[in-house]
DOMI-62700 format. One record per atom (N, C-alpha, C): atom name; z, x, y; residue number from 1; residue in one letter. Coordinates in steps of 0.02 Angstrom, whole numbers. Example, Ala and Ser with C-alpha at 12.3 -4.5 7.8 and 13.67 -1.06 7.14 Angstrom:
% residues 2
<rec site="N" w="390" u="660" v="-284" pos="1" code="a"/>
<rec site="CA" w="390" u="615" v="-225" pos="1" code="a"/>
<rec site="C" w="390" u="660" v="-165" pos="1" code="a"/>
<rec site="N" w="354" u="642" v="-112" pos="2" code="s"/>
<rec site="CA" w="357" u="684" v="-53" pos="2" code="s"/>
<rec site="C" w="394" u="645" v="2" pos="2" code="s"/>
This chain:
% residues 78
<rec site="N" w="1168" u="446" v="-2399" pos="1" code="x"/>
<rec site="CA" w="1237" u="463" v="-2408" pos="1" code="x"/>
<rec site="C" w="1270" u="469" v="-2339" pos="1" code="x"/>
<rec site="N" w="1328" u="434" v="-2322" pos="2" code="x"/>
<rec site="CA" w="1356" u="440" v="-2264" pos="2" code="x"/>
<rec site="C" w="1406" u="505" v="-2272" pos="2" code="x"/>
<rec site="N" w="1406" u="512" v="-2203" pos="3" code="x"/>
<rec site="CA" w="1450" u="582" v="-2180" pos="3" code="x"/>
<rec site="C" w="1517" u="584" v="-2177" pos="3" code="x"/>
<rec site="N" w="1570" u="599" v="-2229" pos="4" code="x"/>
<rec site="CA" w="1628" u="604" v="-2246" pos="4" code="x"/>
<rec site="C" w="1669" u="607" v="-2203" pos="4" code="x"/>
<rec site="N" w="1661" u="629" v="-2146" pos="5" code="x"/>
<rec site="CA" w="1695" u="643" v="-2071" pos="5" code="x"/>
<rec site="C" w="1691" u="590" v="-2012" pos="5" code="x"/>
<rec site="N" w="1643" u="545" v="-2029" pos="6" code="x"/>
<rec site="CA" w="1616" u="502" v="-1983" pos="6" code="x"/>
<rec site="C" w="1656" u="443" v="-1999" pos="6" code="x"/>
<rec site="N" w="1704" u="447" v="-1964" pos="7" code="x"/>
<rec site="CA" w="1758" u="363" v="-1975" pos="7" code="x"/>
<rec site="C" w="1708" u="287" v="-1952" pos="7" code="x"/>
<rec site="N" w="1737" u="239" v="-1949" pos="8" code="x"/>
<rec site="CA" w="1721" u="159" v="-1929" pos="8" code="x"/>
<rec site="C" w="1675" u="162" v="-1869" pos="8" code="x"/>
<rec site="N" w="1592" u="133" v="-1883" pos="9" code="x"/>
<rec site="CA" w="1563" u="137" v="-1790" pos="9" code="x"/>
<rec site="C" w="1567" u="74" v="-1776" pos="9" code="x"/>
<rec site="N" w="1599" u="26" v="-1818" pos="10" code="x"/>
<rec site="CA" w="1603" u="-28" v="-1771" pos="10" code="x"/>
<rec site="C" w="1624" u="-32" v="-1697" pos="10" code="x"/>
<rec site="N" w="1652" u="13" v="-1673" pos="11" code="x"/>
<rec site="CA" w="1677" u="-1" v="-1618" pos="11" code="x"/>
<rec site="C" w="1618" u="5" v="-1559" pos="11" code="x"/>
<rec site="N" w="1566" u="51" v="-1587" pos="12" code="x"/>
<rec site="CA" w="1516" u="91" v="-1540" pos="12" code="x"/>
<rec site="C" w="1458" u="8" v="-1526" pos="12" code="x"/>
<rec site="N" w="1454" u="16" v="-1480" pos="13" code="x"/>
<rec site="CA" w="1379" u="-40" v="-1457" pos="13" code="x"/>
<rec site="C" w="1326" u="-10" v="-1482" pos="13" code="x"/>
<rec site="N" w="1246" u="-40" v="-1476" pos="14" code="x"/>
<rec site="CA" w="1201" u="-8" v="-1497" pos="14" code="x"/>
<rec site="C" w="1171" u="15" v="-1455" pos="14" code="x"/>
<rec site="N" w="1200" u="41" v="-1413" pos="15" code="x"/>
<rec site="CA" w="1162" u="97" v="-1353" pos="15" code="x"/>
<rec site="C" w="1173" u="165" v="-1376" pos="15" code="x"/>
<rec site="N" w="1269" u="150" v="-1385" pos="16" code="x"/>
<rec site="CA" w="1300" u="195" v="-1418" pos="16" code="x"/>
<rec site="C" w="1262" u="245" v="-1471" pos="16" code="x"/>
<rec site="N" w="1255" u="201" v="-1513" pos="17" code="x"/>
<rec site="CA" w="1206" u="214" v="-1580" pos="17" code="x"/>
<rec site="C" w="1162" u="249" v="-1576" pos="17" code="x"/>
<rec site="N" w="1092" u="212" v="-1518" pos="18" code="x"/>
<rec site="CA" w="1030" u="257" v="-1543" pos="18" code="x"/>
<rec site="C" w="1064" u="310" v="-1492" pos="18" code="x"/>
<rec site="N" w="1098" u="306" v="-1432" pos="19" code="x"/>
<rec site="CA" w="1098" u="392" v="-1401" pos="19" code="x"/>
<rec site="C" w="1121" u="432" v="-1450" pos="19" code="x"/>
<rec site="N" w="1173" u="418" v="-1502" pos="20" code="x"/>
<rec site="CA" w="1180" u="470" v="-1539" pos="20" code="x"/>
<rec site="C" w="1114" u="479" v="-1598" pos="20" code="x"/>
<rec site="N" w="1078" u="428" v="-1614" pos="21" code="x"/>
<rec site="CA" w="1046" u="470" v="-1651" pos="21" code="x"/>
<rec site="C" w="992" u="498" v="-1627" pos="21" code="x"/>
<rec site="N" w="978" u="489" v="-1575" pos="22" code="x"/>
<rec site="CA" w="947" u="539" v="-1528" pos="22" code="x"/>
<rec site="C" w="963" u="619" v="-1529" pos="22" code="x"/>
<rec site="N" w="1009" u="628" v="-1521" pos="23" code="x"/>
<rec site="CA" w="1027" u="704" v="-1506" pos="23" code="x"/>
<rec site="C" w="1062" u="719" v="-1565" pos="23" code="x"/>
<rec site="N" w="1081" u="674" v="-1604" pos="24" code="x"/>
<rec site="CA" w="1063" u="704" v="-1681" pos="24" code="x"/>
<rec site="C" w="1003" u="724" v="-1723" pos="24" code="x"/>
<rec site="N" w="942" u="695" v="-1693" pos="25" code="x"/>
<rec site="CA" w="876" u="691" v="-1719" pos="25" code="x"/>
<rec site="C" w="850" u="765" v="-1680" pos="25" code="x"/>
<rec site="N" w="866" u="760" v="-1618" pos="26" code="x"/>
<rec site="CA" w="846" u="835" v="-1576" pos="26" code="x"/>
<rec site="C" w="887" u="881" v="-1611" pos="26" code="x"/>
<rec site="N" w="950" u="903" v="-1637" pos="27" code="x"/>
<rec site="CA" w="990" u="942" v="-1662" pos="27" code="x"/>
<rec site="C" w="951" u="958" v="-1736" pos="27" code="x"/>
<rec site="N" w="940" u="904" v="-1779" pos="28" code="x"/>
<rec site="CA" w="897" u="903" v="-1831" pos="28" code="x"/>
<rec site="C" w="840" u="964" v="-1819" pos="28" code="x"/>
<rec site="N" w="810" u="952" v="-1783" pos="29" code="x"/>
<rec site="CA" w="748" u="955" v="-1757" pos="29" code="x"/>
<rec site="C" w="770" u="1037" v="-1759" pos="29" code="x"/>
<rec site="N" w="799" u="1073" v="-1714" pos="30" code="x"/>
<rec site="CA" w="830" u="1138" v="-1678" pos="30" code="x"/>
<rec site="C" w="861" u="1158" v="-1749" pos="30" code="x"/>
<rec site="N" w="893" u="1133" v="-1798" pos="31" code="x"/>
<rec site="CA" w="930" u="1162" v="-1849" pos="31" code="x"/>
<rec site="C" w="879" u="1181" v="-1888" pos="31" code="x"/>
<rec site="N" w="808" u="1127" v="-1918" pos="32" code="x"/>
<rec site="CA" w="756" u="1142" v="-1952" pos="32" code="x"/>
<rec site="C" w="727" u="1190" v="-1957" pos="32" code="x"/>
<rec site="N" w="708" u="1218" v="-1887" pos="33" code="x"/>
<rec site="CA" w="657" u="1264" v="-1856" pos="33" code="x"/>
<rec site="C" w="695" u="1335" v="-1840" pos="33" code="x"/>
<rec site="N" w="776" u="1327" v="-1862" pos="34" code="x"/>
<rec site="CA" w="813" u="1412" v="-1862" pos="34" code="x"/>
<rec site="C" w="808" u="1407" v="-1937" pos="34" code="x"/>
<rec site="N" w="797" u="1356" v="-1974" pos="35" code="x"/>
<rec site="CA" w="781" u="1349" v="-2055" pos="35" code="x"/>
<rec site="C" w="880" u="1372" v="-2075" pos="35" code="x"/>
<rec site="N" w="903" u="1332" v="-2044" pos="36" code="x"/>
<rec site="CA" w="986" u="1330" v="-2061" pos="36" code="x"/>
<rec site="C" w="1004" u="1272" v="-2103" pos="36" code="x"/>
<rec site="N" w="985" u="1257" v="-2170" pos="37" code="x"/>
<rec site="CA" w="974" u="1202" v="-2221" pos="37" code="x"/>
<rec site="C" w="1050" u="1190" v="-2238" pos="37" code="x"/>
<rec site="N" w="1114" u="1209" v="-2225" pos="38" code="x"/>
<rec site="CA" w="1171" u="1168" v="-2221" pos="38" code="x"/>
<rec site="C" w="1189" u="1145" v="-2173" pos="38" code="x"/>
<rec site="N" w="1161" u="1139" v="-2120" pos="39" code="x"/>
<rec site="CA" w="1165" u="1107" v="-2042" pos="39" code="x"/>
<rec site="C" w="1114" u="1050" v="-2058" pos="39" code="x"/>
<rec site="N" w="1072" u="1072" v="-2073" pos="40" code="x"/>
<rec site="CA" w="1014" u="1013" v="-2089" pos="40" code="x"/>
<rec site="C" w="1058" u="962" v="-2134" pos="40" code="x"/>
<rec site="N" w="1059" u="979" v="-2195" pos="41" code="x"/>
<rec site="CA" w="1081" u="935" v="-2225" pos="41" code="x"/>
<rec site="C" w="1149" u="889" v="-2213" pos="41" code="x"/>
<rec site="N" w="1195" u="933" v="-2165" pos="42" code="x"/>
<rec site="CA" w="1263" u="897" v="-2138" pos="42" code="x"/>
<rec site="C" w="1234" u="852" v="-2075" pos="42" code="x"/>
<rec site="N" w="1175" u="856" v="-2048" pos="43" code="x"/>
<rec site="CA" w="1141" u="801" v="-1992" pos="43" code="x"/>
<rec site="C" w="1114" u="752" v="-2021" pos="43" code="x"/>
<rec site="N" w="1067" u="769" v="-2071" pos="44" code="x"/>
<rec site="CA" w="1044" u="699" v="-2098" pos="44" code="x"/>
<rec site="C" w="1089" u="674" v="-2127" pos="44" code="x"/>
<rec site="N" w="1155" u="675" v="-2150" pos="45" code="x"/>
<rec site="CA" w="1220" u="607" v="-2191" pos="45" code="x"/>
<rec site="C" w="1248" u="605" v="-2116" pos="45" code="x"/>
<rec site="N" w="1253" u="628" v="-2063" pos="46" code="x"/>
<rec site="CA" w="1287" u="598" v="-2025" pos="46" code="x"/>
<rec site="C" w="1222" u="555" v="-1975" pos="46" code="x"/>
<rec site="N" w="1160" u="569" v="-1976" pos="47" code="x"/>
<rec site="CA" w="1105" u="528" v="-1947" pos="47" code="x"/>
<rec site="C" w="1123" u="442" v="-1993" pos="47" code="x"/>
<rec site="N" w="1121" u="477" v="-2077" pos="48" code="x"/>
<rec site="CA" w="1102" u="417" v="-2136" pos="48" code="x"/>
<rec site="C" w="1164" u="358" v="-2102" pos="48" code="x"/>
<rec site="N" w="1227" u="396" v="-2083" pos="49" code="x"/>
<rec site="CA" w="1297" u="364" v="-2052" pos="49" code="x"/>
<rec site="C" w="1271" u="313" v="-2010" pos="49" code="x"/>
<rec site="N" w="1256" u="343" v="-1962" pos="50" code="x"/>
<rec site="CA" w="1245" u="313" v="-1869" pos="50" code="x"/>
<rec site="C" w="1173" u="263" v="-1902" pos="50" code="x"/>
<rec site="N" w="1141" u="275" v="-1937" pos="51" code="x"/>
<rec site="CA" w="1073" u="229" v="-1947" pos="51" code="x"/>
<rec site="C" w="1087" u="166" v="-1990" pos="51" code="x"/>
<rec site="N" w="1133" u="187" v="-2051" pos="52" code="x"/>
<rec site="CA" w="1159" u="101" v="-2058" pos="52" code="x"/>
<rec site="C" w="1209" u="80" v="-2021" pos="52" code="x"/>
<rec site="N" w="1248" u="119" v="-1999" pos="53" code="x"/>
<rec site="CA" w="1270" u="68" v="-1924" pos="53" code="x"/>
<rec site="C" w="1240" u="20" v="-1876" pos="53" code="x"/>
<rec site="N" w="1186" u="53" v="-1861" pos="54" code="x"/>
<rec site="CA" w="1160" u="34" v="-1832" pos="54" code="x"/>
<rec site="C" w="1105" u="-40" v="-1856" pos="54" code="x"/>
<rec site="N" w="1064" u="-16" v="-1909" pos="55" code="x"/>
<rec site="CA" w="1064" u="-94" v="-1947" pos="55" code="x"/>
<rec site="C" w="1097" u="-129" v="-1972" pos="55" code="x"/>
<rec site="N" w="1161" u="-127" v="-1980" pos="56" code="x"/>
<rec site="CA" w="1206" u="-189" v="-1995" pos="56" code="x"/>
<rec site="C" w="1215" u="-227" v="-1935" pos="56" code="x"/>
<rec site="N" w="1235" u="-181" v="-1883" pos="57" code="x"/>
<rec site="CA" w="1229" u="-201" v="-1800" pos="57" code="x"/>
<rec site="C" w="1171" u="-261" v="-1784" pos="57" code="x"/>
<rec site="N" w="1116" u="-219" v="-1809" pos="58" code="x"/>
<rec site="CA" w="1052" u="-268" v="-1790" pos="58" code="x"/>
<rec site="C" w="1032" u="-333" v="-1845" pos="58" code="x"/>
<rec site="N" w="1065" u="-318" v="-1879" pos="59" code="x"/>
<rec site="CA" w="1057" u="-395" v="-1932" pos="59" code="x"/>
<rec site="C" w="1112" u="-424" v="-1924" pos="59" code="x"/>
<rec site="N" w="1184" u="-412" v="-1896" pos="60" code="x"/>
<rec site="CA" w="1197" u="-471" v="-1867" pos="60" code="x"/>
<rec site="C" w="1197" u="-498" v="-1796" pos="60" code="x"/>
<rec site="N" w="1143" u="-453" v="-1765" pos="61" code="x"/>
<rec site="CA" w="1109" u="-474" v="-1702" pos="61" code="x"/>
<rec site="C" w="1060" u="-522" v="-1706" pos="61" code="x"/>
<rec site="N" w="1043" u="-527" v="-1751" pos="62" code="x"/>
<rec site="CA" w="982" u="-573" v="-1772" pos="62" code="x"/>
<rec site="C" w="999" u="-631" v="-1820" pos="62" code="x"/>
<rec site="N" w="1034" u="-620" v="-1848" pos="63" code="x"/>
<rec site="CA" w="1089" u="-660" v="-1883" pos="63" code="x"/>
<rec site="C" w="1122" u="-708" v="-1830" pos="63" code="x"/>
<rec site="N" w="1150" u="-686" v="-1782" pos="64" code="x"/>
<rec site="CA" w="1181" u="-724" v="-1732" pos="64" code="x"/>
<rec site="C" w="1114" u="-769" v="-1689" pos="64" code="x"/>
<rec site="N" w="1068" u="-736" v="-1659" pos="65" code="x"/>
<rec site="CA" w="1012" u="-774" v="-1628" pos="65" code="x"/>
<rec site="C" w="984" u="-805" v="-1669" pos="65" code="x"/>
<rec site="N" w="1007" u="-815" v="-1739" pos="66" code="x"/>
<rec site="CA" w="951" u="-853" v="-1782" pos="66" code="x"/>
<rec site="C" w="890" u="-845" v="-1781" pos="66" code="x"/>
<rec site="N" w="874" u="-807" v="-1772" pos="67" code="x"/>
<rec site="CA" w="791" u="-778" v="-1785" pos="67" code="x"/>
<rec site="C" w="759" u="-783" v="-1866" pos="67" code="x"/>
<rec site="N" w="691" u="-788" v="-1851" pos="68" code="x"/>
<rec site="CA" w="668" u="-828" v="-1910" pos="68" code="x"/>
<rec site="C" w="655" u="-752" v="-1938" pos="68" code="x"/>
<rec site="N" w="667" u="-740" v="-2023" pos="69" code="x"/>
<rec site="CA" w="650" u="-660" v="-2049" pos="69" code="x"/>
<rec site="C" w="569" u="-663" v="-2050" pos="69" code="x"/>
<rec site="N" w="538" u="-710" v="-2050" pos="70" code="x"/>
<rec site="CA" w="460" u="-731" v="-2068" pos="70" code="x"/>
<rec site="C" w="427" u="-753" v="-2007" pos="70" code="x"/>
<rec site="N" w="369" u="-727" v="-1993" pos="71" code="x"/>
<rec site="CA" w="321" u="-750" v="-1948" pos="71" code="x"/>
<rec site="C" w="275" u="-794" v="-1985" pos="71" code="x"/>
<rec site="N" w="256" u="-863" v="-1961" pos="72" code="x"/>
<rec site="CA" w="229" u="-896" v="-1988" pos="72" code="x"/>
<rec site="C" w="157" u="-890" v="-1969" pos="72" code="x"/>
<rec site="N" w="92" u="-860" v="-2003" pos="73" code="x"/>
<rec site="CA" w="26" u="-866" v="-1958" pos="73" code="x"/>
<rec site="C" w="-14" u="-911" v="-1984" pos="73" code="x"/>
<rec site="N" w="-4" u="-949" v="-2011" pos="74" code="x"/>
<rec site="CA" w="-63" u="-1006" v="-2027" pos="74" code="x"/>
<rec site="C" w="-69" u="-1031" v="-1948" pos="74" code="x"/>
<rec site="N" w="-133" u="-1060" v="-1973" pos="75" code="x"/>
<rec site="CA" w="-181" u="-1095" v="-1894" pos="75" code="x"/>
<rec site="C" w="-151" u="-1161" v="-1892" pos="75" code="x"/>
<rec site="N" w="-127" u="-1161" v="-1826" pos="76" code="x"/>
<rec site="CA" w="-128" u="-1213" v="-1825" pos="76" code="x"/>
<rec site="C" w="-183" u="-1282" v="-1831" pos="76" code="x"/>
<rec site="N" w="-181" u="-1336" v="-1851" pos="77" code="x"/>
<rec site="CA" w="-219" u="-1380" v="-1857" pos="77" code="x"/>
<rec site="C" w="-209" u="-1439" v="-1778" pos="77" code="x"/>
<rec site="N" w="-254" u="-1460" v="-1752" pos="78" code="x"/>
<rec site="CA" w="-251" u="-1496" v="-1703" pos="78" code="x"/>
<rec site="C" w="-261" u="-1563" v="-1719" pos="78" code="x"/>
């Protein structure tokens, strides 16, 4: 569930991205362990936010380089 407060991240790069979910993940972390479960729960929809941002980001990063979704491992034959 995304975070009701959290407008458009298109604008953010994906540096942008993981630093925030960085110190959203450390905040997580610090909210857990005072056992403050409406802080918790208002970090993970705004983590769930910044994390499909962030994979839409990266599938059309890969999308653009044309990258294959499949690794092919058969042996080659000589």
């Amino acid at each position: 569930m995304n975070h009701p407060f959290i407008g458009d991240l298109s604008d953010k790069s994906l540096d942008e991205i993981q630093n925030i979910i960085s110190k959203l993940t450390t905040k997580l972390t610090f909210a857990s362990r005072m056992g403050n479960q409406p802080m918790v729960n208002q970090l993970l929809m705004a983590l769930d936010s910044y994390k499909t941002a962030y994979q839409i980001k990266m599938d059309a990063l890969v999308k653009k380089q044309n990258m294959q979704e499949q690794i092919n491992i058969t042996k080659a034959t000589k």
